[in-house]
TORPA-4810 file (N, C-alpha, C, O; in nm, 3 decimals):
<nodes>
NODE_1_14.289_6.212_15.814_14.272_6.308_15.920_14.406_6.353_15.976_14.443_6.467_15.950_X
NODE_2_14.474_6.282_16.042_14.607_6.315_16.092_14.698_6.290_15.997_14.776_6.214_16.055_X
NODE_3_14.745_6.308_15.871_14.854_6.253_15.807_14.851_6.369_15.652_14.902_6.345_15.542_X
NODE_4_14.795_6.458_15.683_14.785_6.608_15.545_14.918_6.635_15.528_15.004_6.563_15.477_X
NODE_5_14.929_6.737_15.573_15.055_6.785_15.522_15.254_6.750_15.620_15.363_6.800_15.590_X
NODE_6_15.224_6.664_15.715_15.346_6.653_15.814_15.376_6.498_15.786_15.289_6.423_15.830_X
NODE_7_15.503_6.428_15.711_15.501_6.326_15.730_15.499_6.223_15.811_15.409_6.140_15.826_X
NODE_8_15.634_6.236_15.880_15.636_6.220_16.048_15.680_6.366_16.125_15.753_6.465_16.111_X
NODE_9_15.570_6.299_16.226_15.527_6.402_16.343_15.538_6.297_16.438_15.446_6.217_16.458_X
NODE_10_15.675_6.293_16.514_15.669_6.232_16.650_15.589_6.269_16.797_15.591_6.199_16.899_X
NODE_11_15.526_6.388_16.779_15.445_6.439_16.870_15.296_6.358_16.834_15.250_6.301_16.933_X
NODE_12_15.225_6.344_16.724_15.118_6.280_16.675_15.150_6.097_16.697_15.070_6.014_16.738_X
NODE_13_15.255_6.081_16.667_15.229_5.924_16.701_15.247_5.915_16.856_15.179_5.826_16.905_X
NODE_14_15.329_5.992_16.950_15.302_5.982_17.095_15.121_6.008_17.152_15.045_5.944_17.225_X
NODE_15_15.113_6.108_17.091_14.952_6.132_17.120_14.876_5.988_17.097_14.814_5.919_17.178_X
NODE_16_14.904_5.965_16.947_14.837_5.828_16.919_14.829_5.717_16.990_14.733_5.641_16.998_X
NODE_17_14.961_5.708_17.057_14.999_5.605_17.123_14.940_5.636_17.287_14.881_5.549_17.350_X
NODE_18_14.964_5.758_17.336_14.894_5.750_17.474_14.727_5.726_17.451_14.669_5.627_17.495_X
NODE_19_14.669_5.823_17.383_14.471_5.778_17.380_14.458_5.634_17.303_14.357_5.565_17.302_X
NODE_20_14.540_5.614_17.260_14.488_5.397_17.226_14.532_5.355_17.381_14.446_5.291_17.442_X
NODE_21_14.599_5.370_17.419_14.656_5.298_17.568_14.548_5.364_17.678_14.532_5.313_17.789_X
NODE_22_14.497_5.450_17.647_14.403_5.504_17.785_14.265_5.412_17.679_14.210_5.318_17.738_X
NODE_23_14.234_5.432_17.583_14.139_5.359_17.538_14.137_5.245_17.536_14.020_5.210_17.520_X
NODE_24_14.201_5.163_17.544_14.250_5.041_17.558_14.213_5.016_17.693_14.143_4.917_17.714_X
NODE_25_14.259_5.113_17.825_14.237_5.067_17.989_14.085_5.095_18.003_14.027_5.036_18.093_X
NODE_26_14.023_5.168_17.932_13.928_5.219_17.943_13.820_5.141_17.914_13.728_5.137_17.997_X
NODE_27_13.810_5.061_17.787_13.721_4.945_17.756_13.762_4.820_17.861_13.684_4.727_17.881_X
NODE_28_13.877_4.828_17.915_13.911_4.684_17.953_13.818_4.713_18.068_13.720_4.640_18.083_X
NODE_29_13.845_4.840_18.171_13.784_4.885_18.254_13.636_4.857_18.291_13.593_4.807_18.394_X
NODE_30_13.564_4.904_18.174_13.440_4.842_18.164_13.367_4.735_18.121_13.244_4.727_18.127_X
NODE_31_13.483_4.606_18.052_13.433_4.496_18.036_13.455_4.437_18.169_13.385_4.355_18.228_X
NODE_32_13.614_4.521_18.224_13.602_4.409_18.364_13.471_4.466_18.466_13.400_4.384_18.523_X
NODE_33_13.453_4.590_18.478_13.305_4.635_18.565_13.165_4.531_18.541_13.076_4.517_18.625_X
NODE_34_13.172_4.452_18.387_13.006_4.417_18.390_13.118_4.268_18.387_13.022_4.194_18.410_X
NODE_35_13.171_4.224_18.383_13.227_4.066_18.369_13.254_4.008_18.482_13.196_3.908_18.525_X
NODE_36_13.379_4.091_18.559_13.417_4.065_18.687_13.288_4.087_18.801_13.219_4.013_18.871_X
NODE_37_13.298_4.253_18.772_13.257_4.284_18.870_13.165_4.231_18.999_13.187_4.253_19.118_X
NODE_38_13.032_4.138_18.928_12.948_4.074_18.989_12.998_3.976_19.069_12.945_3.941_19.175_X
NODE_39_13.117_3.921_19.015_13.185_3.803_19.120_13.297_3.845_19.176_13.354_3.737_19.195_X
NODE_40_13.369_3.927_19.216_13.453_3.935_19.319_13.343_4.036_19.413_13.231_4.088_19.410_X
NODE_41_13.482_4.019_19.506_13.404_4.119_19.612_13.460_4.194_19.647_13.461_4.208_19.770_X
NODE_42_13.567_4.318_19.534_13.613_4.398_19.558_13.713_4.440_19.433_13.829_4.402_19.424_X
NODE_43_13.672_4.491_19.378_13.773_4.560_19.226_13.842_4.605_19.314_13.840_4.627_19.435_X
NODE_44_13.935_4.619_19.186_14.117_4.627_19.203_14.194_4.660_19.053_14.152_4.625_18.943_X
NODE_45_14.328_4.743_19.083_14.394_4.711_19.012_14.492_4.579_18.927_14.565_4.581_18.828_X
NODE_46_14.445_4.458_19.036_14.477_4.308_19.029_14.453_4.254_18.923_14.529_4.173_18.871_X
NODE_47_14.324_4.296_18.866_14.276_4.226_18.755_14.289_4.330_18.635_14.206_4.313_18.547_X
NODE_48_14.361_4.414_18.620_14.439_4.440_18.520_14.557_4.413_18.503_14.592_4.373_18.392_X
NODE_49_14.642_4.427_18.596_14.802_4.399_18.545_14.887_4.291_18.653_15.007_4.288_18.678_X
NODE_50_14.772_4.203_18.708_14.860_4.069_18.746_14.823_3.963_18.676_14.717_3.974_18.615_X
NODE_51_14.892_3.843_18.664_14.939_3.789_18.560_14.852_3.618_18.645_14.818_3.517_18.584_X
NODE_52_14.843_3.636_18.756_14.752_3.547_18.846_14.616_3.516_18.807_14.556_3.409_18.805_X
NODE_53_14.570_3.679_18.766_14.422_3.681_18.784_14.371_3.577_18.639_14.269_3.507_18.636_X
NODE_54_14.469_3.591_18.532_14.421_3.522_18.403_14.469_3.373_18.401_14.572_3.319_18.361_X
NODE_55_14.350_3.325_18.460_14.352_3.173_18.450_14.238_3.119_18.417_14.134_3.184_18.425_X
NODE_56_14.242_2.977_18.370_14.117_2.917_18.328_14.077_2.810_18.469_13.995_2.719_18.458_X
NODE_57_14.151_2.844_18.599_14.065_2.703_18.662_13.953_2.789_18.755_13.863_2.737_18.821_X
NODE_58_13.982_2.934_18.745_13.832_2.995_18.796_13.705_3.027_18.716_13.736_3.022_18.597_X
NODE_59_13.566_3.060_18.731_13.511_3.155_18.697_13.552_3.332_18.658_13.539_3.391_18.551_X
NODE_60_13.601_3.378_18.780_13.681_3.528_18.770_13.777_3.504_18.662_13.750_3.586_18.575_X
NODE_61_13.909_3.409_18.615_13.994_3.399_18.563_13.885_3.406_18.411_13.918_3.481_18.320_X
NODE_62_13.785_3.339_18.403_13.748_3.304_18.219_13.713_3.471_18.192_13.746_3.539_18.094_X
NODE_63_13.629_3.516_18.324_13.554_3.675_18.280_13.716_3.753_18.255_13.742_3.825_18.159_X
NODE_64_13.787_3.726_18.339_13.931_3.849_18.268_13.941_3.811_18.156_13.946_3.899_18.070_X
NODE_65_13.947_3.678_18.117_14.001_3.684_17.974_13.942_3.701_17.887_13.997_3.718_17.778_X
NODE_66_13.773_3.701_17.905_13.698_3.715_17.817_13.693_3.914_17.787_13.660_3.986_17.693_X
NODE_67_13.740_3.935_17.914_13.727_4.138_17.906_13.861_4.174_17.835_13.847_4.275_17.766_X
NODE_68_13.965_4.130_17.832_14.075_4.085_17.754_14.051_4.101_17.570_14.091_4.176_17.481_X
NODE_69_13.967_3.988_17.583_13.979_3.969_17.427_13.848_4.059_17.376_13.838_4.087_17.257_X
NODE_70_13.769_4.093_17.451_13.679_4.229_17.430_13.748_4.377_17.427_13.735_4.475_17.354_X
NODE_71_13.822_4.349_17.533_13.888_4.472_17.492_14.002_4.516_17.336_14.040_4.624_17.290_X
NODE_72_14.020_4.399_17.302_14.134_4.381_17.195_14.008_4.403_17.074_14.042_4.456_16.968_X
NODE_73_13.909_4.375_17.087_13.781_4.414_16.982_13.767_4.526_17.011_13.777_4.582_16.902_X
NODE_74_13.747_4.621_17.102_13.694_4.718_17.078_13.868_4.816_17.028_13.868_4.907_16.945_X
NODE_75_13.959_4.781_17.080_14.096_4.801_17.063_14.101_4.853_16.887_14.139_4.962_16.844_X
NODE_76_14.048_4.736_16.810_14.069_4.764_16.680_13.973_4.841_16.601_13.983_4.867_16.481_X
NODE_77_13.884_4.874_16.676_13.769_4.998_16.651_13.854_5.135_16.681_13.828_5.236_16.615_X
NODE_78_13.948_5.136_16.774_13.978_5.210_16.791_14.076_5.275_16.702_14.085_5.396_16.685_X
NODE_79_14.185_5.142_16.619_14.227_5.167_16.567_14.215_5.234_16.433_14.308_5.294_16.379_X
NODE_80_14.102_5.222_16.386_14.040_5.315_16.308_14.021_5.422_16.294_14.049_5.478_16.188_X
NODE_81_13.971_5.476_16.387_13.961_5.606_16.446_14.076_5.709_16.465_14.066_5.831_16.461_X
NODE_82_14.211_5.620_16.491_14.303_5.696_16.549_14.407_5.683_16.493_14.493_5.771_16.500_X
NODE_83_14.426_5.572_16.425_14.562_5.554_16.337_14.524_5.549_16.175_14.619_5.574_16.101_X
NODE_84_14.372_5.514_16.099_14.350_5.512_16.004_14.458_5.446_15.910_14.444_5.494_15.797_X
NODE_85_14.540_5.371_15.912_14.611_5.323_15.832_14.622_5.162_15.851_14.672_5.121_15.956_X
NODE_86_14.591_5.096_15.782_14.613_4.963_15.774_14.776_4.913_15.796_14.796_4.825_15.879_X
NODE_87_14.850_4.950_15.747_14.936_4.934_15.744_15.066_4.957_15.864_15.182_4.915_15.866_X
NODE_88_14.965_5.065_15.983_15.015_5.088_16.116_14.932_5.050_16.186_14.928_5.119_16.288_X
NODE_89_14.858_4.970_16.184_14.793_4.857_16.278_14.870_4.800_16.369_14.855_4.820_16.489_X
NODE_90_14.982_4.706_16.309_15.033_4.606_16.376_15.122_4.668_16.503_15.135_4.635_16.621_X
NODE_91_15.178_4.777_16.420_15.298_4.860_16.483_15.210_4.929_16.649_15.254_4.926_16.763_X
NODE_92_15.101_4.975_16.607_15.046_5.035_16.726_14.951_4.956_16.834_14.902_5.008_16.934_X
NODE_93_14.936_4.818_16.794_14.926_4.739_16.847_14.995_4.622_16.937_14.944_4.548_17.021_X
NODE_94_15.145_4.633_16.885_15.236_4.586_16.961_15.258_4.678_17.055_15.242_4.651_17.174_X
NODE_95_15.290_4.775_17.022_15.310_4.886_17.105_15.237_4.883_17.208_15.291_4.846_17.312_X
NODE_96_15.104_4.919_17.212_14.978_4.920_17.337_15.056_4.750_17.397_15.125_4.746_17.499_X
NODE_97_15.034_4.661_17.337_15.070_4.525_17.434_15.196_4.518_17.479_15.209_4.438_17.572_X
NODE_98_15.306_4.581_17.443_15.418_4.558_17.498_15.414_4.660_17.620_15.434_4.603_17.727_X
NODE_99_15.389_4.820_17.631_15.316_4.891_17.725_15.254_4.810_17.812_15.303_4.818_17.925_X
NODE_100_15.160_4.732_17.802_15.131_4.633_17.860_15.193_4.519_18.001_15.174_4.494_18.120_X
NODE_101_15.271_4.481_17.893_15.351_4.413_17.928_15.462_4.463_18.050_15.506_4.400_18.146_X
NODE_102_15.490_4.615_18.001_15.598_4.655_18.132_15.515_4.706_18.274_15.541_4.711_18.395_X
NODE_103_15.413_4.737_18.196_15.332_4.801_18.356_15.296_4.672_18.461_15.296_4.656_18.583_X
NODE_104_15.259_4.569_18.309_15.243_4.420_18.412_15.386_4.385_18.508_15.398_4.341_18.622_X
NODE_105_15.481_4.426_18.407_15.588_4.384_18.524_15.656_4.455_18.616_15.745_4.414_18.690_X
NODE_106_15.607_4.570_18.607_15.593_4.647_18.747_15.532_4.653_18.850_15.568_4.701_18.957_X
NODE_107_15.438_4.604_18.822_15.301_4.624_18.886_15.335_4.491_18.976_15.361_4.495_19.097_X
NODE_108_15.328_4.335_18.871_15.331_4.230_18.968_15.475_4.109_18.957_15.480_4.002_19.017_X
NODE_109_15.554_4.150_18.889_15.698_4.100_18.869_15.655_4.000_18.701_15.541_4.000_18.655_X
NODE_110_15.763_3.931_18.639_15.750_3.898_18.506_15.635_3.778_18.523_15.618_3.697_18.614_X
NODE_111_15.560_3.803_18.388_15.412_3.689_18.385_15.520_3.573_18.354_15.616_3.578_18.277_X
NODE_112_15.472_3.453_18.449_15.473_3.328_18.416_15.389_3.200_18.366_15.415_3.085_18.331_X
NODE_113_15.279_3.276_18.380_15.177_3.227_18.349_15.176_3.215_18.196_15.178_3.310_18.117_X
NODE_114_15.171_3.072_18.162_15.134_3.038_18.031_15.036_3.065_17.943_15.042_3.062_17.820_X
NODE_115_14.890_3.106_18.056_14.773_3.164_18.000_14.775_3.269_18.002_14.682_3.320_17.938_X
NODE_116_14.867_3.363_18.067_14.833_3.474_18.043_14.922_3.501_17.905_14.832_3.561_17.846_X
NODE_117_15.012_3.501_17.826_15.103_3.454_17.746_15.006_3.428_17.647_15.017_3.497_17.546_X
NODE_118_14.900_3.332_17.651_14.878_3.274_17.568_14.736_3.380_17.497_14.689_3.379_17.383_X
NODE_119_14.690_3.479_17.641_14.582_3.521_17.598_14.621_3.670_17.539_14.564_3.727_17.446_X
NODE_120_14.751_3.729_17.629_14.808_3.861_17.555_14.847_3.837_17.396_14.829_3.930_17.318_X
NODE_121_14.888_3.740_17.360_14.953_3.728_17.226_14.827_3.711_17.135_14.834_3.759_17.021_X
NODE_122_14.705_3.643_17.177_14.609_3.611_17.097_14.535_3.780_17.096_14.529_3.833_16.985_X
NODE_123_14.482_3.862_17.219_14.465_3.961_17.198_14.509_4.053_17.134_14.437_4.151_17.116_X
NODE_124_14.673_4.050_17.069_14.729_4.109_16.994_14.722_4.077_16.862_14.746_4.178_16.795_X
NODE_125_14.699_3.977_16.790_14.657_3.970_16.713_14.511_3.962_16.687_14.491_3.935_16.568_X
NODE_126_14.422_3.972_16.743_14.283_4.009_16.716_14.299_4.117_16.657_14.270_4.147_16.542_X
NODE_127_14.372_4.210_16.783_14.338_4.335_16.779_14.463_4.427_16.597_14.425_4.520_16.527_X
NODE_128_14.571_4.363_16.586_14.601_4.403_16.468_14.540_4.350_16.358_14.520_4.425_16.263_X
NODE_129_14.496_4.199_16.349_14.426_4.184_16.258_14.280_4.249_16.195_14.266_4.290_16.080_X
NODE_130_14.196_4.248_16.280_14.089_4.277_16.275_14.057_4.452_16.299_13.953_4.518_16.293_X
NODE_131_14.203_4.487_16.330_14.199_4.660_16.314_14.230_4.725_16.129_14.183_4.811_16.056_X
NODE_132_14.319_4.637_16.123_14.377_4.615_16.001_14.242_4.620_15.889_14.186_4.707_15.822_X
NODE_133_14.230_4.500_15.907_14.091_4.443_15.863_13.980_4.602_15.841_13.944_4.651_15.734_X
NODE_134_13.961_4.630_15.924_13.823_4.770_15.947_13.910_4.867_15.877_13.851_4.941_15.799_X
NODE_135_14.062_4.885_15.891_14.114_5.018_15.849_14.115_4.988_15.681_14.096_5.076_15.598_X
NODE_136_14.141_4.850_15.651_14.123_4.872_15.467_13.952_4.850_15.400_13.927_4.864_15.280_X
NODE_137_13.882_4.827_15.470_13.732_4.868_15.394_13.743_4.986_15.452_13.660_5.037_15.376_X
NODE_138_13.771_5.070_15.518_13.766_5.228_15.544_13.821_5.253_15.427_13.755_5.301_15.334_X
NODE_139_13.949_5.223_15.417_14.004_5.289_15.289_13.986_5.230_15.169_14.082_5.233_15.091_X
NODE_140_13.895_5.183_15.139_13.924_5.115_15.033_13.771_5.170_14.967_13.733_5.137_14.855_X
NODE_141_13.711_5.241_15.041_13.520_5.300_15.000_13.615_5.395_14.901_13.730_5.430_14.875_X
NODE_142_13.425_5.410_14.854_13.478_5.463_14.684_13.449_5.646_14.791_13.395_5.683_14.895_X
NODE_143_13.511_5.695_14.697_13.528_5.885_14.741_13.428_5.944_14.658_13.421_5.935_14.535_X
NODE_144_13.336_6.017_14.750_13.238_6.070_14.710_13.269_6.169_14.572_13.190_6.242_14.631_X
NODE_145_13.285_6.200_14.520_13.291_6.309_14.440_13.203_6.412_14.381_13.249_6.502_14.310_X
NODE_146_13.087_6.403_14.407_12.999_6.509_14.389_12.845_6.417_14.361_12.817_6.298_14.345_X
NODE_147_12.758_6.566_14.367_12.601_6.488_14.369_12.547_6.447_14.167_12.560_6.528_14.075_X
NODE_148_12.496_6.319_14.156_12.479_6.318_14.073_12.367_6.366_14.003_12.269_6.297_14.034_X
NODE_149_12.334_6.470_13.908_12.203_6.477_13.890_12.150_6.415_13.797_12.212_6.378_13.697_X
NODE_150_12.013_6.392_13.823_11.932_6.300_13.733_11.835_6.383_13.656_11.748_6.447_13.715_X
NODE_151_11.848_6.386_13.502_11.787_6.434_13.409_11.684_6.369_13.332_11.683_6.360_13.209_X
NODE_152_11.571_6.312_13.438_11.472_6.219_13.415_11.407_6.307_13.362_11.295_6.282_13.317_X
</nodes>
């Protein structure tokens, strides 16, 4: 789809790279709406890009991480869709997490948190592996080439 006739097109991989990153906030968005949501008592930008909220000694802390690693699944669906190449999986997946990573440290100063560390890095590889993964049985189906007729 995106890759006919322009080899590199730095305008197409910025595009690429902003709608995986809004798609990316966007699923997280709504895993944290049905995960979190029921147990706090007040959404926030907190439980996306502070580094507090992802812990294991709460309830709220397991649902972030569980919307986390949901989001890194639906992440590599996405990657399908939008990068079609197995082989730029990894690349556009670091990318979205390192993005990540700076808004987190804007937002709430550098993660110290060991779990959160432990759950960004695992979400990053879900999400390149298993994007990876979907983008080579995409490519790898046989190409239609025409209808066969049957001369029964």
């Amino acid at each position: 789809m995106f890759y006919g006739a322009v080899a590199w097109d730095p305008w197409l991989i910025v595009a690429q790279i902003v709608c995986l990153q809004c798609l990316y906030y966007l699923s997280l968005g709504v895993f944290l709406s049905i995960l979190v949501g029921p147990r706090a008592s007040k959404m926030s930008l907190v439980y996306f890009f502070d580094f507090a909220t992802v812990t294991a000694s709460t309830a709220v802390g397991w649902c972030v991480m569980a919307s986390i690693f949901l989001s890194s699944v639906a992440g590599a669906g996405f990657l399908v869709y939008l990068v079609e190449r197995a082989k730029k999986c990894l690349d556009f997946s670091a990318t979205l997490f390192i993005i990540h990573l700076l808004i987190c440290f804007f937002y709430g100063g550098w993660p110290s948190s060991v779990t959160w560390w432990v759950v960004n890095i695992t979400s990053l590889a879900v999400m390149a592996l298993l994007g990876e993964y979907l983008c080579m049985r995409r490519e790898l189906r046989e190409i239609p080439i025409g209808r066969y007729r049957s001369n029964v």
